[in-house]
C-alpha positions, 0 to 999 in steps of 0.5 A, spaced: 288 934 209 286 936 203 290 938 197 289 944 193 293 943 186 292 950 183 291 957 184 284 957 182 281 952 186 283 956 193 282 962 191 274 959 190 275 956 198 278 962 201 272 966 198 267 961 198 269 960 205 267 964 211 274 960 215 279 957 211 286 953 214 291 952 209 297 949 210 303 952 205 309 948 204 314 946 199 315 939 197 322 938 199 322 941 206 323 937 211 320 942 217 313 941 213 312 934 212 312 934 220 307 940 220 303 935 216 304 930 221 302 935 226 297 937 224 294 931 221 294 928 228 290 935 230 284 933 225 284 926 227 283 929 235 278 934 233 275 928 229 275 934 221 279 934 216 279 942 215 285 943 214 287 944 206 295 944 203 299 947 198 305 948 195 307 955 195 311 955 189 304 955 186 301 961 188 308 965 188 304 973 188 299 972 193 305 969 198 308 977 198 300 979 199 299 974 204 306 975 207 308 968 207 315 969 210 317 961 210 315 955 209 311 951 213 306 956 215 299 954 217 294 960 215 287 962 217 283 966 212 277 969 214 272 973 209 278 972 204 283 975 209 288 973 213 287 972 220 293 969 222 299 965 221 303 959 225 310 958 223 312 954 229 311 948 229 314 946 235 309 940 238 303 938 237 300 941 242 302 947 239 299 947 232 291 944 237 293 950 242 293 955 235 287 952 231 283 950 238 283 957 240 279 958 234 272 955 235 268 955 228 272 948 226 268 944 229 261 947 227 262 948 220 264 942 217 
């Protein structure tokens, strides 16, 4: 994954970018440190680092717009909107079962 430290830079991915992942996270949260791990094992078998993360508590108003509820939350945007979300991370094939279903990953980057 790849860490995004500010609100600025991803609000320039999720524009620049036709499909972008985000993986929303709080720093002492349990749950999300084995999301990461989830799907850090999901690029390794697509073999792309596409997914990019960031703590919550950095983008605090669009949480609200994007209606993040909890954390984890892995997020699809697409054209700058949200297409989907994924809060449980129960698996690691439940994390390569959401994002598989979604094929420009492996055509794009």
């Amino acid at each position: 994954m790849k860490r995004i430290t500010n609100r600025e830079q991803l609000m320039s991915k999720i524009e620049a970018e036709q499909q972008t992942w985000v993986f929303f996270y709080a720093p002492l949260c349990g749950t999300c440190e084995l999301g990461r791990s989830f799907i850090s094992m999901v690029e390794k078998v697509i073999e792309n680092d596409f997914v990019y993360e960031m703590d919550l508590n950095l983008c605090k108003d669009e949480a609200p717009i994007w209606e993040i509820q909890s954390v984890p939350c892995l997020v699809e945007f697409s054209n700058n909107k949200v297409v989907d979300k994924l809060y449980a991370f129960e698996s690691v094939s439940t994390v390569y079962e959401f994002i598989n279903n979604k094929q420009t990953i492996r055509n794009e980057r």
